[in-house]
C-alpha positions as a Markdown table, in Angstrom:
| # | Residue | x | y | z |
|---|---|---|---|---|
| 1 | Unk | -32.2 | -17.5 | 10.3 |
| 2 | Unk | -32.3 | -16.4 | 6.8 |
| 3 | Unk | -34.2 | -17.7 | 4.3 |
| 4 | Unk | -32.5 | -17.7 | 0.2 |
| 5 | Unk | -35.6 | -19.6 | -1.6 |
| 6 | Unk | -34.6 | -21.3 | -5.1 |
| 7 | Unk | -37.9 | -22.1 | -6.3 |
| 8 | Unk | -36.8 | -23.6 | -9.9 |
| 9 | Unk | -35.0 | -26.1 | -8.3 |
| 10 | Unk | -36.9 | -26.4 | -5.4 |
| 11 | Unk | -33.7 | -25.7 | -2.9 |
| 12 | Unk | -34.1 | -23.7 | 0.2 |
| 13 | Unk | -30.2 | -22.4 | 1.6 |
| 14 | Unk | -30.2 | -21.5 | 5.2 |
| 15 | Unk | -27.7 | -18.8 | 6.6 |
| 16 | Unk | -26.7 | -17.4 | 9.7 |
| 17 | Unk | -23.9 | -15.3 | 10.5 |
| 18 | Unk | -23.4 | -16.0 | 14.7 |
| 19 | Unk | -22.2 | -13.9 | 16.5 |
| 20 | Unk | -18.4 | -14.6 | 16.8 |
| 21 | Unk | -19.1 | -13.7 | 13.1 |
| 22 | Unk | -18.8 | -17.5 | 11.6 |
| 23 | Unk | -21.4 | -17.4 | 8.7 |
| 24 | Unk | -22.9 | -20.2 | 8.2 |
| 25 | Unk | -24.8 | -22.3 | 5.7 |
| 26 | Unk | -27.3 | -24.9 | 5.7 |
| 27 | Unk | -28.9 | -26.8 | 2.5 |
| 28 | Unk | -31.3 | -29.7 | 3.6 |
| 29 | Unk | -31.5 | -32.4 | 0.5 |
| 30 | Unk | -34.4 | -35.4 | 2.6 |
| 31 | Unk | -33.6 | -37.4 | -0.2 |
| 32 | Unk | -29.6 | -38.3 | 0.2 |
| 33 | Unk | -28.3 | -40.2 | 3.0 |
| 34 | Unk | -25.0 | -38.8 | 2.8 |
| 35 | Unk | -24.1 | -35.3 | 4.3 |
| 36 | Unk | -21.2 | -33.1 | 3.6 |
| 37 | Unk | -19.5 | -29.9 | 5.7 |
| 38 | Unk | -16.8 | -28.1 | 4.5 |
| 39 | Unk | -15.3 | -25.4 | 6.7 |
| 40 | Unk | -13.6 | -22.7 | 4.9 |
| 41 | Unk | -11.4 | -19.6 | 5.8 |
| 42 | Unk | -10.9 | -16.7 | 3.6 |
| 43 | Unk | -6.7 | -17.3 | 3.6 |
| 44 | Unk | -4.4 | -18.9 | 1.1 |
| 45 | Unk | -0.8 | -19.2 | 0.2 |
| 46 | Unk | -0.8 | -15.5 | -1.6 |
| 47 | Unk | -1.6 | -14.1 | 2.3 |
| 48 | Unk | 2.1 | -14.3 | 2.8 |
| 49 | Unk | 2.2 | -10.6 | 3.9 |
| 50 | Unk | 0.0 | -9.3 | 6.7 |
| 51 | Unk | -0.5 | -7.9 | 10.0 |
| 52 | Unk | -1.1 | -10.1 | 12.5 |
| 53 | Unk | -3.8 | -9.8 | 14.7 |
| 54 | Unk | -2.6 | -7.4 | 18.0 |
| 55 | Unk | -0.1 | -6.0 | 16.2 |
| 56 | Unk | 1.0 | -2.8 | 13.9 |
| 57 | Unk | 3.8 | -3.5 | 11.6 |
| 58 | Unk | 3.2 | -5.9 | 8.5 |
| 59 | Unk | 5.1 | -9.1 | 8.2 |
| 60 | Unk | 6.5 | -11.7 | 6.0 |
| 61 | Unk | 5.9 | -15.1 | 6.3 |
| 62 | Unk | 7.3 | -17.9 | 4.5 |
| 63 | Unk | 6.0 | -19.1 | 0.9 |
| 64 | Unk | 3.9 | -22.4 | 1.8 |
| 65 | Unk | 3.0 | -21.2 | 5.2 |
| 66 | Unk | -1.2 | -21.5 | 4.5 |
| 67 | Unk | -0.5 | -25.2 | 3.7 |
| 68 | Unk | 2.0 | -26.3 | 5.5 |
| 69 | Unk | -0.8 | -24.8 | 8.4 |
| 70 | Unk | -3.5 | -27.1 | 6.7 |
| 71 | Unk | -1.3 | -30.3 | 7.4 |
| 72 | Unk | -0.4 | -29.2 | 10.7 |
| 73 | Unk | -4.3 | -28.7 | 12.2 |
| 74 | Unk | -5.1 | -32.7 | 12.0 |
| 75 | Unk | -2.4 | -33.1 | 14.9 |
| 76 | Unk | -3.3 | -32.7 | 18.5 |
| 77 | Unk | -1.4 | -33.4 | 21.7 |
| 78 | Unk | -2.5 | -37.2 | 22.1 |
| 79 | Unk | -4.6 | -38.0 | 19.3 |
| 80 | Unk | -5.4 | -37.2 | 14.7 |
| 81 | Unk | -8.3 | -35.5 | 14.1 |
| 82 | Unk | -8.4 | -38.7 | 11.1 |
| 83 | Unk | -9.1 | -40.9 | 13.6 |
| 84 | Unk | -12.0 | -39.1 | 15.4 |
| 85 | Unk | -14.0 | -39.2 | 11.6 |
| 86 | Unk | -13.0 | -43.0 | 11.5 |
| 87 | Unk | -14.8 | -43.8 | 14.7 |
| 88 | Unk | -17.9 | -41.7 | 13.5 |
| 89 | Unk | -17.3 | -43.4 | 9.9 |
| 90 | Unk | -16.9 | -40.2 | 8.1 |
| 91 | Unk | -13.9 | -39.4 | 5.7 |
| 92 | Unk | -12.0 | -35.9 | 6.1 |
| 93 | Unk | -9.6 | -34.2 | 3.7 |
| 94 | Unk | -8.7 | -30.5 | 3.6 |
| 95 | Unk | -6.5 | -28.3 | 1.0 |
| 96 | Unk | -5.2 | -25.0 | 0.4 |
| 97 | Unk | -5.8 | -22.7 | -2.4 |
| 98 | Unk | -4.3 | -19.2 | -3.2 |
| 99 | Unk | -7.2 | -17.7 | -1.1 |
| 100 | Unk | -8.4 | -19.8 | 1.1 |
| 101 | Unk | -8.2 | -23.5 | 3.2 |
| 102 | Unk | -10.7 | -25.2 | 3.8 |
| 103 | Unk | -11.3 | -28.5 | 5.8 |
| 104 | Unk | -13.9 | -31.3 | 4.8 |
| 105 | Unk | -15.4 | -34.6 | 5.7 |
| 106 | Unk | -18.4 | -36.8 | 4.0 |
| 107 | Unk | -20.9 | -38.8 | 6.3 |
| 108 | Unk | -24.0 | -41.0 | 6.5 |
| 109 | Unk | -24.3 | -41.3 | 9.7 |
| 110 | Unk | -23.6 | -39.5 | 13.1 |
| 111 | Unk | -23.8 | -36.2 | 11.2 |
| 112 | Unk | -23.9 | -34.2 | 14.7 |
| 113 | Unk | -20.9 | -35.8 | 15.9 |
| 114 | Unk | -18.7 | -35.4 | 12.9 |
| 115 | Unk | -20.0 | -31.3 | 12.5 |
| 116 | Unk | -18.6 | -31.1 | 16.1 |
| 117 | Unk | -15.3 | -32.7 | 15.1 |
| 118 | Unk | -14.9 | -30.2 | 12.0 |
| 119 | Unk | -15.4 | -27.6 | 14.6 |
| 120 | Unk | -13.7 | -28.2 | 17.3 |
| 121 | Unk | -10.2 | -29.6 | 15.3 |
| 122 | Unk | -9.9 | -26.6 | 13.6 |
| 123 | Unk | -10.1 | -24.8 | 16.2 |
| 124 | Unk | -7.9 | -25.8 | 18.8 |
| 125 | Unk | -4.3 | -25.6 | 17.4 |
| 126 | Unk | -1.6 | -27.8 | 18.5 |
| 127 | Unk | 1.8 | -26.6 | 17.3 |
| 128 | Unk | 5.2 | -27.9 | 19.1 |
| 129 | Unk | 9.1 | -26.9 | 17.1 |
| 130 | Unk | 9.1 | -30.8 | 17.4 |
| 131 | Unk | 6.0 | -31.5 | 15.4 |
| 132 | Unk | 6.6 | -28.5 | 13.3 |
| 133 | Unk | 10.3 | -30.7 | 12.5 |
| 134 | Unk | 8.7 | -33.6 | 11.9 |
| 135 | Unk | 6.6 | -31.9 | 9.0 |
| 136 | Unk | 8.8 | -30.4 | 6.9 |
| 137 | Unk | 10.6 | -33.8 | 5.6 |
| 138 | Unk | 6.8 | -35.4 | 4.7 |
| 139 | Unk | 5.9 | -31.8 | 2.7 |
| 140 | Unk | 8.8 | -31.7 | 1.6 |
| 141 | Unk | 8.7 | -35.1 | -0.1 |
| 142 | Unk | 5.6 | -33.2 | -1.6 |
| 143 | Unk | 7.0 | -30.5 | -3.1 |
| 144 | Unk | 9.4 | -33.0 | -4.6 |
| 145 | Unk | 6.9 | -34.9 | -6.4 |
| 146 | Unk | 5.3 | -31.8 | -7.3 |
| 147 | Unk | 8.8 | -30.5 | -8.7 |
| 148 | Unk | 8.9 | -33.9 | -11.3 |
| 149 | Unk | 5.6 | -33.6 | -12.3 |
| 150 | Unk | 5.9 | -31.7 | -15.7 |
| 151 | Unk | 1.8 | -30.5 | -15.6 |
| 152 | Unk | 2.2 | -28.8 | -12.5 |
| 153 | Unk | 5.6 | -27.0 | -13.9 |
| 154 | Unk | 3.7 | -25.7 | -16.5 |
| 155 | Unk | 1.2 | -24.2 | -14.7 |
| 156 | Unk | 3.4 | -22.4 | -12.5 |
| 157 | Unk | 5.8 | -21.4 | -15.4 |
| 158 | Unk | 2.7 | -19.7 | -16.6 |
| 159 | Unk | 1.9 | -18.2 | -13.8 |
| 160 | Unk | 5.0 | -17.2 | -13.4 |
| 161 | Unk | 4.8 | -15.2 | -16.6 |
| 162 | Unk | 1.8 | -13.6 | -15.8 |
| 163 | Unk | 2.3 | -12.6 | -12.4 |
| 164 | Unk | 5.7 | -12.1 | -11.9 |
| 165 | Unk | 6.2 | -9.7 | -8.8 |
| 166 | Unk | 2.7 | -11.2 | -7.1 |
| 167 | Unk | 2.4 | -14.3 | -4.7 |
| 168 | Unk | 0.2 | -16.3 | -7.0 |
| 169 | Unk | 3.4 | -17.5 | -9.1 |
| 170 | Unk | 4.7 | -19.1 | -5.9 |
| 171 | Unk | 3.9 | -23.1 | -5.8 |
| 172 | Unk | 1.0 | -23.2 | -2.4 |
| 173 | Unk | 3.4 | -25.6 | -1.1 |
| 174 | Unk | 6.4 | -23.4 | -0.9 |
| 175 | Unk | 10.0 | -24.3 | -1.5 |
| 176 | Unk | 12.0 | -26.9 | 0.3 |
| 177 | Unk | 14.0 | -23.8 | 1.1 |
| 178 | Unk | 11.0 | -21.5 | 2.4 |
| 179 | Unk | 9.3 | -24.0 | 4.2 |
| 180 | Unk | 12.8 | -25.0 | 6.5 |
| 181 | Unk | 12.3 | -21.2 | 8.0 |
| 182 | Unk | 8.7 | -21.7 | 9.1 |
| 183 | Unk | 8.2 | -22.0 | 12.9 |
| 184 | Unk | 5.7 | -22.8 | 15.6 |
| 185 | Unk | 5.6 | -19.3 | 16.5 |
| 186 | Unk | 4.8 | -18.6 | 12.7 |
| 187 | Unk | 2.5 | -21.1 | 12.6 |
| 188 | Unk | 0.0 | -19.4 | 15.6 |
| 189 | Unk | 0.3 | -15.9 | 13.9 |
| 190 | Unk | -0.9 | -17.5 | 10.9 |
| 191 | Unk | -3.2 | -19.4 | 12.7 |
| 192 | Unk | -4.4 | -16.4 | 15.2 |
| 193 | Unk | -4.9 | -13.9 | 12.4 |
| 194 | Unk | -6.8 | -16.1 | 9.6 |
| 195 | Unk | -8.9 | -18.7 | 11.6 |
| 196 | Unk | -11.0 | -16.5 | 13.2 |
| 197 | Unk | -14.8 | -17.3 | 12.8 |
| 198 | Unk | -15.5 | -13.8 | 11.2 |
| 199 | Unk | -12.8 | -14.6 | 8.8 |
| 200 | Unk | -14.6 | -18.1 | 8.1 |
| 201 | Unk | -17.5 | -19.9 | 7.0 |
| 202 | Unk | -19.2 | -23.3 | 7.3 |
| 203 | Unk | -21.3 | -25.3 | 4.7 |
| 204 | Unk | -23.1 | -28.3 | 5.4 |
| 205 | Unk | -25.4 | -30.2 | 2.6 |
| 206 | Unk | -27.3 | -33.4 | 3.0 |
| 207 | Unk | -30.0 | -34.9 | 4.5 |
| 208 | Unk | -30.5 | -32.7 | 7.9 |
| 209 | Unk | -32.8 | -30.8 | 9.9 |
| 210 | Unk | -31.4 | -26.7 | 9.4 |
| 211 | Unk | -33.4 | -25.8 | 13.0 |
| 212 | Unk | -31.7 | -28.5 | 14.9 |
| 213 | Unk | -28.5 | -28.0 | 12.8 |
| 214 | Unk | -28.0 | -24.7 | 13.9 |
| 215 | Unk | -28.6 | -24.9 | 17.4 |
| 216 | Unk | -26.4 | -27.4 | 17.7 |
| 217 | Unk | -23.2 | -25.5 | 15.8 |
| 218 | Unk | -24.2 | -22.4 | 18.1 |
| 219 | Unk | -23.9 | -24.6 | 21.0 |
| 220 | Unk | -20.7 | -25.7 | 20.3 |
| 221 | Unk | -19.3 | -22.2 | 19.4 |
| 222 | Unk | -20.7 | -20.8 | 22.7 |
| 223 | Unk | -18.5 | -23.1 | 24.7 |
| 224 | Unk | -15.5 | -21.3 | 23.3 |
| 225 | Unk | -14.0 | -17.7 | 23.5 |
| 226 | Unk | -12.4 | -15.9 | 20.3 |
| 227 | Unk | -11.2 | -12.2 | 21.0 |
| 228 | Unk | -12.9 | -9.6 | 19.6 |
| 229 | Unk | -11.9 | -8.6 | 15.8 |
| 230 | Unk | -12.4 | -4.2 | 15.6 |
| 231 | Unk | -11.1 | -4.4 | 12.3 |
| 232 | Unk | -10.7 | -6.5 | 9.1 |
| 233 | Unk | -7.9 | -8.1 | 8.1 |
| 234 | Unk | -5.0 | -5.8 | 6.9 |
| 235 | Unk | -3.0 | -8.1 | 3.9 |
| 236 | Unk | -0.3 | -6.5 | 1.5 |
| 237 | Unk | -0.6 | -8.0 | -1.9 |
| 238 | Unk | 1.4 | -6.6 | -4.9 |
| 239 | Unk | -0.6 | -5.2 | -7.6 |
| 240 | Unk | 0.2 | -5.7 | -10.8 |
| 241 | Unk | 0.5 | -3.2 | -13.9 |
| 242 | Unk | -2.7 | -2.9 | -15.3 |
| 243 | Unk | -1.7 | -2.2 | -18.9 |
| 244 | Unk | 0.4 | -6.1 | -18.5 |
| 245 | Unk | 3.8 | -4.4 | -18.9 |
| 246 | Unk | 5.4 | -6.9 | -16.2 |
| 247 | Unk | 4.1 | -9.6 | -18.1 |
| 248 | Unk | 6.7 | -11.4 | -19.3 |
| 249 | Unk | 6.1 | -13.1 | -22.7 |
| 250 | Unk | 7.8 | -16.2 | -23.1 |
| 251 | Unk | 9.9 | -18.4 | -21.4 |
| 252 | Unk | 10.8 | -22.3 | -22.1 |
| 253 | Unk | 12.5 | -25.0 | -19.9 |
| 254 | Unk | 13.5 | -28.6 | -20.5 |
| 255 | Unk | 12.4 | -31.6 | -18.5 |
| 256 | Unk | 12.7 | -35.6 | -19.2 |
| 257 | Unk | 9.1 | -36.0 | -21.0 |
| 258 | Unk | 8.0 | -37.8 | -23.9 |
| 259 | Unk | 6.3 | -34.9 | -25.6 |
| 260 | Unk | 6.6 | -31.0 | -25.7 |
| 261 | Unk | 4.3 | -29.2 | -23.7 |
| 262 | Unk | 2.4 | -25.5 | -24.5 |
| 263 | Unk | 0.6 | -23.2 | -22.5 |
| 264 | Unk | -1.0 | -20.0 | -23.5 |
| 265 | Unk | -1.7 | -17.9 | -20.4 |
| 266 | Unk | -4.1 | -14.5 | -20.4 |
| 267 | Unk | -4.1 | -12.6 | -17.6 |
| 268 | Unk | -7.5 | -10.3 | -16.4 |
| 269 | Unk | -6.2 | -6.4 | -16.5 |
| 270 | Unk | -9.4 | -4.9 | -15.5 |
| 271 | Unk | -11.1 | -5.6 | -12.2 |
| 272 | Unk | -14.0 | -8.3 | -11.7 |
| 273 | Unk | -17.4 | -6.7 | -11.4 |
| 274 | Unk | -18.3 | -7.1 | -7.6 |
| 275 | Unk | -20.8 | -8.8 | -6.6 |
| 276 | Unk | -23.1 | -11.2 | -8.3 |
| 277 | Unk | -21.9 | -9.7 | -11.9 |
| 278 | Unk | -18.7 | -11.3 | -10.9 |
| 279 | Unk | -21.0 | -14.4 | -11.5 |
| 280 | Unk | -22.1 | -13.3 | -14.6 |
| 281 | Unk | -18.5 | -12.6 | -16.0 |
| 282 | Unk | -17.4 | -15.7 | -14.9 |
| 283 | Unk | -19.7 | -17.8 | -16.6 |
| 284 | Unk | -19.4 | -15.3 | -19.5 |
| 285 | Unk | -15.8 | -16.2 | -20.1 |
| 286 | Unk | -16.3 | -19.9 | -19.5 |
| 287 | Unk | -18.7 | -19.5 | -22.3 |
| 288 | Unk | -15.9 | -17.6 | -24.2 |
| 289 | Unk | -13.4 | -20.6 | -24.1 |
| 290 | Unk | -16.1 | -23.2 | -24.7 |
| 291 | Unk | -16.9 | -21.5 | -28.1 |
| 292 | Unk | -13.1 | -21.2 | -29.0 |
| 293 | Unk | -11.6 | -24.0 | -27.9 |
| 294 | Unk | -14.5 | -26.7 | -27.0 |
| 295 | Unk | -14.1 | -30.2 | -28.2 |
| 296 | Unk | -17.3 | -28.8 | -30.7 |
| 297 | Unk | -15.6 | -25.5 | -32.1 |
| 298 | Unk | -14.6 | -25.9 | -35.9 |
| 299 | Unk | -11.2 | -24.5 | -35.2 |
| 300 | Unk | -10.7 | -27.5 | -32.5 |
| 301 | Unk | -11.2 | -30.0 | -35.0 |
| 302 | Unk | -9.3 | -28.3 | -37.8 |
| 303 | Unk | -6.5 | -28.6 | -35.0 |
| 304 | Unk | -7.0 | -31.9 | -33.9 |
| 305 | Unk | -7.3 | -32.9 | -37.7 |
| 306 | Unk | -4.2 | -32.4 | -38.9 |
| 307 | Unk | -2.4 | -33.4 | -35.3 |
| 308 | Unk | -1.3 | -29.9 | -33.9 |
| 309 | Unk | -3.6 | -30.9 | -30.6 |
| 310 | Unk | -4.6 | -34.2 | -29.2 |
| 311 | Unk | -6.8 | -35.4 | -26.2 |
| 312 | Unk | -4.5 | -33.6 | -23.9 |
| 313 | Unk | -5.8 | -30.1 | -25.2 |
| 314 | Unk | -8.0 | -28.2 | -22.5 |
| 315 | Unk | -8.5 | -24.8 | -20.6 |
| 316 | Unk | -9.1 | -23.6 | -17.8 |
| 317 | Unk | -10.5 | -20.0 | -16.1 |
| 318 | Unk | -9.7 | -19.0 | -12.5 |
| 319 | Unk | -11.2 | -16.3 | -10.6 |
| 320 | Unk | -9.6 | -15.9 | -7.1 |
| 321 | Unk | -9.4 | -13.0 | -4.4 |
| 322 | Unk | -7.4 | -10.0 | -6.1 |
| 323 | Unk | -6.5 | -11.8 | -10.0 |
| 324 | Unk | -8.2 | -14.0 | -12.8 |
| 325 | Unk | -6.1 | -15.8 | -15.7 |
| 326 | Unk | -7.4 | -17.9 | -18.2 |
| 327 | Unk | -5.0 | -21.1 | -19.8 |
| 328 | Unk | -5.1 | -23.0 | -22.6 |
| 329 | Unk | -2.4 | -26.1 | -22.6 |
| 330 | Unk | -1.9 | -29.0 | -24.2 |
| 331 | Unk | 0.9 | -31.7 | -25.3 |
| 332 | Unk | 2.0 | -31.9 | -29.2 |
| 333 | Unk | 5.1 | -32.8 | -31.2 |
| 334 | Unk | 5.2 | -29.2 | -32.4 |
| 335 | Unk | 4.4 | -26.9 | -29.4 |
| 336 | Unk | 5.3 | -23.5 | -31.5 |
| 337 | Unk | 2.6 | -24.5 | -33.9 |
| 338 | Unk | 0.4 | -25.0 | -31.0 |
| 339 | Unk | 0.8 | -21.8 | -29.4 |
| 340 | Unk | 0.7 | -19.4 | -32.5 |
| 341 | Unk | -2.4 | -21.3 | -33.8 |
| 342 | Unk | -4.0 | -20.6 | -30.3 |
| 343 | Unk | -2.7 | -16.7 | -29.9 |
| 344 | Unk | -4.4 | -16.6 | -33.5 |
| 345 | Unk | -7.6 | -17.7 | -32.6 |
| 346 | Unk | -7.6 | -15.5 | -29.3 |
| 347 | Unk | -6.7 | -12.5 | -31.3 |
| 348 | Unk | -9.3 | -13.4 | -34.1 |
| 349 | Unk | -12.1 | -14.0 | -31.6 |
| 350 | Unk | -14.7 | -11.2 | -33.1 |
| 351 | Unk | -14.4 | -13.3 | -36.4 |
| 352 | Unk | -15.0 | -16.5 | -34.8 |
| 353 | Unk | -17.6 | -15.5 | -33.0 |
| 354 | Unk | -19.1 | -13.7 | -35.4 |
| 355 | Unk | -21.1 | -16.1 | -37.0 |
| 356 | Unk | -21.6 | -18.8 | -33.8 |
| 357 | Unk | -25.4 | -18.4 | -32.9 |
| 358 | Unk | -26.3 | -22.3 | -33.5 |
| 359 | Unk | -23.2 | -22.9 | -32.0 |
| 360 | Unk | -23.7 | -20.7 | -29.2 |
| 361 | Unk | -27.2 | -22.3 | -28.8 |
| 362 | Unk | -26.1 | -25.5 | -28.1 |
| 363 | Unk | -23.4 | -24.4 | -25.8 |
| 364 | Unk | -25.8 | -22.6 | -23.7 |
| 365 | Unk | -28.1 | -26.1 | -23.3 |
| 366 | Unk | -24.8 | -28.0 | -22.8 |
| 367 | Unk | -23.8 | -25.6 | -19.7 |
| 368 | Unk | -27.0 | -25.7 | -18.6 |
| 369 | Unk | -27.5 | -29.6 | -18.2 |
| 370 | Unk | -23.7 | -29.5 | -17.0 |
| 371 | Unk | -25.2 | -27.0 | -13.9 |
| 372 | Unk | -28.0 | -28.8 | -13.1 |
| 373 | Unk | -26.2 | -32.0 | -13.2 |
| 374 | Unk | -23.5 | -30.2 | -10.6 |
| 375 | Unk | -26.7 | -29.9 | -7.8 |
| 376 | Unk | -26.8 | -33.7 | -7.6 |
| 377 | Unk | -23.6 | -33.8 | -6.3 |
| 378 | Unk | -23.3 | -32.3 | -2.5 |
| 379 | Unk | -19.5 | -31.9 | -2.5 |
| 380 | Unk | -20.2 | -29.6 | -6.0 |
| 381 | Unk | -22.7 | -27.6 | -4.3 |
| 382 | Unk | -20.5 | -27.0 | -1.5 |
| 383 | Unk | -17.3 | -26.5 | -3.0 |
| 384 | Unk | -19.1 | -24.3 | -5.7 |
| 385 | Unk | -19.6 | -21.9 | -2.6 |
| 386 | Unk | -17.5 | -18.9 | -2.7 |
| 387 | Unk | -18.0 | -16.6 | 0.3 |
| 388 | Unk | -18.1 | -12.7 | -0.1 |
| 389 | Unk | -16.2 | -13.4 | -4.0 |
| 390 | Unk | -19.8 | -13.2 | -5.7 |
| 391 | Unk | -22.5 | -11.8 | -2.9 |
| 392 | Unk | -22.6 | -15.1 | -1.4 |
| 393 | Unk | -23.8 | -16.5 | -4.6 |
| 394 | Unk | -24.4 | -20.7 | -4.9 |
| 395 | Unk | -24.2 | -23.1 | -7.4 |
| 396 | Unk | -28.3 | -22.5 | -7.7 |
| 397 | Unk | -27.1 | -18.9 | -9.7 |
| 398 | Unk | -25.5 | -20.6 | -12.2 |
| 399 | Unk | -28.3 | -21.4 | -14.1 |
| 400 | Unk | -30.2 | -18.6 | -14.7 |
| 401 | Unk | -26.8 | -16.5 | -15.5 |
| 402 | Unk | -26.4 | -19.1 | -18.9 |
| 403 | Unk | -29.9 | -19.5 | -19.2 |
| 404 | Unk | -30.1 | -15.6 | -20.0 |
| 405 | Unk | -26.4 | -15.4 | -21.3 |
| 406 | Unk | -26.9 | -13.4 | -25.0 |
| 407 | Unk | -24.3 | -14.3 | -27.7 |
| 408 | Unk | -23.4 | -10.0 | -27.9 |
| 409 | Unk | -22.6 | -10.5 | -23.9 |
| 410 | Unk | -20.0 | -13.2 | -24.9 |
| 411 | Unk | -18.3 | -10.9 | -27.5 |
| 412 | Unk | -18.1 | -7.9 | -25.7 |
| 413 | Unk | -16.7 | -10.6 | -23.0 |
| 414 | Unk | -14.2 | -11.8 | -25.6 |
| 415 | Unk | -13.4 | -7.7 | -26.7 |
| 416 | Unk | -12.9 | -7.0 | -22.9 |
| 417 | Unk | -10.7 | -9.5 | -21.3 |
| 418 | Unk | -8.7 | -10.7 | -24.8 |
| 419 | Unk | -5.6 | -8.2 | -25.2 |
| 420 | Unk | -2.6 | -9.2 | -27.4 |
| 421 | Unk | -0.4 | -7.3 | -24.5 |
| 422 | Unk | -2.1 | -10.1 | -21.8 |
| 423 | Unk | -1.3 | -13.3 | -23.6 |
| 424 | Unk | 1.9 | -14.6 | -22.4 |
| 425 | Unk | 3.5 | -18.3 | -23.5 |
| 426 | Unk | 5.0 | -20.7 | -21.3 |
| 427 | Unk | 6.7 | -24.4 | -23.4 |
| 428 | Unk | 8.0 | -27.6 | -21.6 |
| 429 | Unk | 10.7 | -29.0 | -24.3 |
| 430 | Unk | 11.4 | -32.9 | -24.2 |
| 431 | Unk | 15.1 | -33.3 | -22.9 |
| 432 | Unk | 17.5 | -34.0 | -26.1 |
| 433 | Unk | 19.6 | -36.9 | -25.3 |
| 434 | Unk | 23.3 | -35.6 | -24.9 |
C-alpha cells in the first residue's frame, strides 16, 4: 500500500489501486468518531455519447441518463439500499455532476458493514422497464421544480451561452422529454460501461484502521467478477472553438420573480495544465475572483454602495473533465448596470490589480485559514478528492499552492484566462404585468 505523507498537517493518505483496477483511498483521523466513504465513478451527464463496453459503433444516449442512473442504483429486487444504512445507522446520499456520480454515506458506528453496503449496492444493478416507469414521473417532478426555480435557469442560460454545441449546457437531470426515451436496456449500457472499478474510486475518512480497512474492501471485491477492460473508455465530447466564436453573447428571458437577475459567464479557451498545475491554476483563479469581486475588494463596495449589488452578489469557478467557466451573478433592480460594471472590471483587471499587494496579502492568509479549516471536515476532505483531474491531488495540496501563490502569478492568471471574446451575459427579467 502506498504511502502519501503530509507532514505539516500531520495526515498520512493510503492508496491502493486493486487489481480489478478500483483505486482506493484511505485517511485515518483517531480523533473523530464519525467516518465517511464516498464512492465515485469517473461519468457524468456530459458522457451522453460513447461506446459501450463490447461494442464498436458510438452511441447516443438520452440527456439525464448519468442521473436518472444515480436514482435507479438504490433499488434492488426486494429491498432500498436506504434501508440497509438505517439498520447500520449510517446516512447515504449520492449525486451526479457533469463528470462523474458518486455515492455516499456518514457513520459512527459499524463502519465495516456500511463500506460493504456502499460496495456491494453499487454494484449489483437492478433495472426492470417497470421500475425504470415508475422513475420517470418522481424525476420528472424534479426537473419541474428545477424548471421554476429562477437560480438554476440562470446558470444553465449561461451555460448555455458559453457552451452552446457541448453537453455541459444540458440540465444533469435531462428533459421531461429526454428522460421518457430512456430504457432498462439503456440503463445497463450505461451502467456496464461507466461502473467499472478501473473507471472508479473509493474514499473513506475517519476514525479507522487503513491495514484492516483494506483487507476487508479486497475481500469483498474478490468475491465478485468484473470482465476484463483492454482499453479505456472511448467518449465523444464536442469541442468547442478555441478562439470563443460559438460563444454566444447575450441572451435574456422572463420569469415571475421579484427582482432582475445577471450573470456574467467566462469561459476557459486554453487547456488546464495537467497534472498538479491544474491545482495551481485553480486556486490561482479563485484567487483572481476573490481580489475582484470579494466582499473586501474596493470595487465591491463602491458597487454595493450605491445599490447596483446586494448580498446576493457571488462567483463561482468550475473546473471539470474537458471545460472550466468562471460566473459572477447576482440580483439587482438594474441588471444592465450590473453586468457592464462587471465586464468593466474583468477587462480592467491589470489596473485593479496593479496596486493590490496588501490586499493580496490578506487574501492569501484568508484562503489559507479557509483550507485548513476545510481538513476538519471529513465530507470536505473527501469531496475535495478529484481523481486523475489533478495527479490525484487532496485537499492537503491546497495549502502550500496559496501559501506560495505570488501576486505576478495572479496577474498573469487574470492576462491568461480574461478575454473580452470569452465573457458572454445571461439576464432573468421580472415578468411585467400584462
Amino acid at each position: 500500500m502506498k504511502t502519501l505523507e503530509y507532514p505539516q498537517f500531520d495526515e498520512i493518505l493510503y492508496t491502493e489501486t486493486l487489481e480489478n483496477g478500483l483505486k482506493v483511498n484511505i485517511l485515518p483521523r483517531k480523533g473523530f468518531h464519525k467516518t465517511y466513504g464516498i464512492f465515485t465513478t469517473n461519468y457524468g451527464s456530459v458522457d451522453s455519447v460513447f461506446v459501450p463496453i463490447g461494442e464498436e459503433e458510438m452511441i447516443h444516449v438520452p440527456d439525464g441518463i448519468a442521473h436518472f442512473l444515480e436514482h435507479k442504483m438504490f433499488e434492488k429486487a426486494d429491498h432500498d439500499a436506504f434501508d440497509l444504512f438505517g439498520e447500520y445507522g449510517a446516512s447515504a446520499n449520492a449525486f451526479t455532476s457533469f463528470t462523474r456520480t458518486s455515492y455516499l454515506f456518514s457513520s459512527s458506528n459499524h463502519i465495516p458493514e456500511n463500506i460493504e453496503t456502499l460496495l456491494d449496492f453499487v454494484q449489483d444493478p437492478y433495472f426492470t422497464p417497470e421500475t425504470v416507469e415508475k422513475e420517470k414521473g418522481i424525476i420528472g417532478q424534479e426537473i419541474q421544480m428545477y424548471d421554476d426555480d429562477p437560480n438554476w435557469r440562470l446558470y444553465f442560460g449561461i451555460l448555455g451561452n458559453l457552451y452552446p454545441n457541448h453537453p455541459v449546457s444540458s440540465d444533469i437531470a435531462g428533459t421531461i422529454e429526454s428522460i421518457d426515451k430512456i430504457t432498462a436496456d439503456d440503463l445497463y449500457k450505461c451502467y456496464e460501461t461507466f461502473y467499472h472499478p478501473s473507471n472508479m474510486n473509493l474514499f473513506i475518512v475517519g476514525n479507522v484502521d487503513p491495514e484492516e480497512t483494506l483487507a476487508f474492501i479486497k475481500a469483498n471485491q474478490d468475491r465478485k467478477n468484473f470482465p476484463e477492460v483492454a482499453e479505456s473508455i472511448k467518449r465523444s465530447i464536442p469541442e468547442t472553438q478555441v478562439d470563443g466564436s460559438d460563444i454566444m453573447p447575450y441572451r435574456a428571458t422572463e420569469m415571475e420573480i421579484q427582482r432582475a437577475k445577471t450573470i456574467v459567464g467566462i469561459k476557459g479557451l486554453d487547456d488546464v495544465p495537467e497534472g498538479r498545475d491544474g491545482l495551481k491554476y485553480k486556486e490561482t483563479i479563485h484567487m483572481l475572483l476573490y481580489l475582484l469581486f470579494g466582499d473586501t475588494a474596493p470595487q465591491y463596495m463602491k458597487l454595493y454602495d450605491e445599490g447596483t449589488l446586494d448580498d446576493s452578489f457571488g462567483y463561482e469557478f468550475e473546473i471539470e473533465r474537458g471545460f472550466h467557466f468562471a460566473s459572477i451573478s447576482g440580483d439587482t433592480d438594474n441588471p444592465q448596470k450590473l453586468s457592464d460594471a462587471i465586464i468593466h472590471i474583468l477587462e480592467n483587471a491589470a489596473d485593479y490589480l496593479a496596486d493590490a499587494d496588501a490586499q493580496f496579502e490578506l487574501a492569501k492568509r484568508e484562503m489559507l485559514g479557509q483550507s485548513i479549516q476545510s481538513m476538519n471536515s471529513l465530507e470536505s476532505i473527501a469531496n475535495q478528492y478529484d481523481g486523475d483531474l489533478f495527479n490525484d491531488a487532496t485537499v492537503f495540496d491546497r495549502a502550500p499552492i496559496i501559501e506560495n501563490m505570488t501576486l505576478d502569478q495572479v496577474r498573469q492568471g487574470a492576462k491568461d484566462f480574461i478575454r473580452s471574446e470569452a465573457i458572454s451575459v445571461y439576464q432573468i427579467m421580472a415578468k411585467e404585468d400584462k
